[in-house]
Structures are given as C-alpha cells and as structure tokens.
C-alpha positions in Angstrom: 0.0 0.0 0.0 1.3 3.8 -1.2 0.8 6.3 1.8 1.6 10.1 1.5 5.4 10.7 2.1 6.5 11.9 5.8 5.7 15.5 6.4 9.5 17.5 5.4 11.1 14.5 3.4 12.6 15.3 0.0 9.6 13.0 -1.8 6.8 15.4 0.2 8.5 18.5 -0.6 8.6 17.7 -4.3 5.0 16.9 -4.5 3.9 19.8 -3.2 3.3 22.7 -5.9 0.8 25.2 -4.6 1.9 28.1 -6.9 0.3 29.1 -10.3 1.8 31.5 -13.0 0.3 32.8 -15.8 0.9 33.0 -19.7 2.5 36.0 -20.5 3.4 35.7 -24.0 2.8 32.9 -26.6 4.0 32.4 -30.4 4.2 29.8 -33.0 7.3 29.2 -35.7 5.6 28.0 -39.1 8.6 28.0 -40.5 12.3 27.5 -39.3 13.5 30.9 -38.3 9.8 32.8 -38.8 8.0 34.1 -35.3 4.4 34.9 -35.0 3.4 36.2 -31.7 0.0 34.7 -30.7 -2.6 36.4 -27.7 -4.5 32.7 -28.1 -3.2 29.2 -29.4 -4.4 25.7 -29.4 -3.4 22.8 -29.2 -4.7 18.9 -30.5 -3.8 15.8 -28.2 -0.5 14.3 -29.6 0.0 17.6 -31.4 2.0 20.8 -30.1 0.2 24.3 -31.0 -1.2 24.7 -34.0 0.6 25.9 -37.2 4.2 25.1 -34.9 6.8 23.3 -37.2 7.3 21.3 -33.8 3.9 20.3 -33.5 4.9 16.5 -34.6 7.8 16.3 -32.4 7.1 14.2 -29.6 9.1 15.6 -26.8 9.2 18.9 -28.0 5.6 19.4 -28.7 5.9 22.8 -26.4 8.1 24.9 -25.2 8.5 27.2 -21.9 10.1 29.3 -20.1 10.0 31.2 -17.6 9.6 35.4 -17.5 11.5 36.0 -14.2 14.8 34.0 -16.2 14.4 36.6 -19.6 15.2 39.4 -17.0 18.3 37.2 -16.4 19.4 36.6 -19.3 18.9 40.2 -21.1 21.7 41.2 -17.5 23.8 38.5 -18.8 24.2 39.9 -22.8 24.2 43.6 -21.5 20.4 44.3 -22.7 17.8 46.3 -20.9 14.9 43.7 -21.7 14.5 40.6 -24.5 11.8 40.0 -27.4 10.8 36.4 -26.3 11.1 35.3 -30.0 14.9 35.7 -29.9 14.8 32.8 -27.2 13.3 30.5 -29.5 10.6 29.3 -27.3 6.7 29.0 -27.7 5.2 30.4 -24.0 6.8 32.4 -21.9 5.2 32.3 -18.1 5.4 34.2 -14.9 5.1 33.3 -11.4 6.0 29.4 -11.5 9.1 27.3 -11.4 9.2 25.0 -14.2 11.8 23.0 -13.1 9.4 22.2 -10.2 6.8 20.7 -12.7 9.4 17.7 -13.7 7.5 14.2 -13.7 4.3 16.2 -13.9 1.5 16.6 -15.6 0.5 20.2 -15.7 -2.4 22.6 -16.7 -1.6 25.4 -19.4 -4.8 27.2 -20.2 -7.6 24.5 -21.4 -4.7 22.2 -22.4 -2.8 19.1 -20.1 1.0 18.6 -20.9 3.7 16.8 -19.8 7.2 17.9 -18.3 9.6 15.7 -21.1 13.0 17.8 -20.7 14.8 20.9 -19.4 15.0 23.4 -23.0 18.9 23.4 -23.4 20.1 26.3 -25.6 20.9 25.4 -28.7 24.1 27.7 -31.4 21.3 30.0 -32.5 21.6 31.8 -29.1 25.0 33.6 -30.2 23.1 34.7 -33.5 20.5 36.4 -31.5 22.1 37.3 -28.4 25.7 38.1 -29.5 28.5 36.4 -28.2 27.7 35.2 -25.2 24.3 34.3 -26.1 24.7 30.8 -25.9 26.2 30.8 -22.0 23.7 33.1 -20.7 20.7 31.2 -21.7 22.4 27.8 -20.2 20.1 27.1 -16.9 17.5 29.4 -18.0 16.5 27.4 -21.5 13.0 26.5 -19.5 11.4 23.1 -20.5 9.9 21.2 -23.3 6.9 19.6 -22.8 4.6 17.4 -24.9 0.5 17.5 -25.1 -1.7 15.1 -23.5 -4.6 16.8 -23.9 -5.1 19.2 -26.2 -7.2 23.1 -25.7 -6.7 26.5 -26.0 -4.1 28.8 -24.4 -4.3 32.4 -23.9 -2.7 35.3 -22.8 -3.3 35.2 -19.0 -4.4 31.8 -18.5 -3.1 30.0 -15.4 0.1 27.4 -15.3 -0.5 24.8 -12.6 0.5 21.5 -11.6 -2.2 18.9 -12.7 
C-alpha cells in the first residue's frame, strides 16, 4: 500500500506545488527561423500548438520558459529587456518554477501537458544574443513539454500542476 510521504522528506517537498503562474506571452514558428506572436493558441492531443513546425515532435511538442529567467538573461548579454522570440521558445510564463513541474502533468490554459526535458540552448543563441548568447541562456533554457490533452491557451491563462 502507497501512503503520503513523511511531512518535510525530500519525496513530500517535491510533490507539493501550490503556486500558479500565468501566460505571459505565446508564439508559434511556421517555418524555421519565422515568429508569429500569438494572444491565443491551441493545441490537439498528440499535437504541439497549432501551425508550430514542432507540432509532430514528440518531446518537443511545447516549449516554456519562464519570464523571471528573460530578466536574467537580457543582465547577462548587456540588454535592458529581450523580445521572447529571440529565445526561441513557444510560452513564456510568470510566477511558477518550471523545473518544479518535472514528472508532472501540468495545466496550461484548457490544455494538459507533460514535463519531457529541461529546453537546453541550442548555437542559435550567439546569433540572437551576441557572443555570449549561448552561455547566458544555459540554466534558464526552461522546458519542453509534450501535449496530452489538447485546448486552448491564452494570454493570461493559469500554469499549474495537474
């Protein structure tokens, strides 16, 4: 039999997620290098957000990040703020940890996804960012997630652990 984990363990802190965020910002890439900022999106089961060139990819269905790491990262390359399209990602939210939704199912707007991987930076960073790009995006890249079931996303909408 599965009880609760002991009050203060590691297991019992980890499962505990009473924080929401919010969608801040969400856009699509129909093609390889082309952004479209989005104020709604939705999304199919087994499918990322519609008209995404990643909608097919399993793992990387979705991406996130989070809004309190762009502040971060625009310090790092000597910028006053970031455009979220230069990071490459497809919702940008505010007010959660993302790392804390790993092994989780989670609620983004009408839609249920799934924590698959941390978002590592990829080259492309030093193209948007300048040199240094690529090192001040590394442990703020956010997560990839994929879609279990699918719904629509706005601007706004709550982030929450399933």
């Amino acid at each position: 039999m599965q009880g609760r984990a002991p009050e203060g363990s590691l297991a019992a802190l980890l499962a505990t997620l009473p924080q929401t965020g919010r969608v801040v910002w969400i856009g699509v890439r129909p093609a390889r290098r082309g952004w479209l900022p989005r104020s709604t999106q939705s999304s199919g089961r087994g499918l990322g957000l519609a008209d995404d060139h990643y909608a097919h990819d399993g793992k990387r269905q979705v991406t996130l990040i989070q809004a309190e790491h762009l502040v971060a990262v625009a310090a790092f390359v000597g910028r006053p703020t970031l455009d979220p399209a230069l990071l490459r990602r497809n919702v940008v939210v505010a007010g959660l940890n993302l790392l804390a939704l790993k092994g989780r199912q989670f609620r983004l707007g009408g839609a249920l996804l799934e924590w698959t991987a941390p978002c590592e930076p990829c080259s492309r960073m030093e193209e948007a960012l300048g040199p240094g790009g690529y090192n001040a995006m590394r442990g703020h890249g956010g997560i990839t997630a994929r879609v279990v079931a699918g719904g629509l996303i706005r601007v706004g909408d709550a982030v929450a652990a399933a």
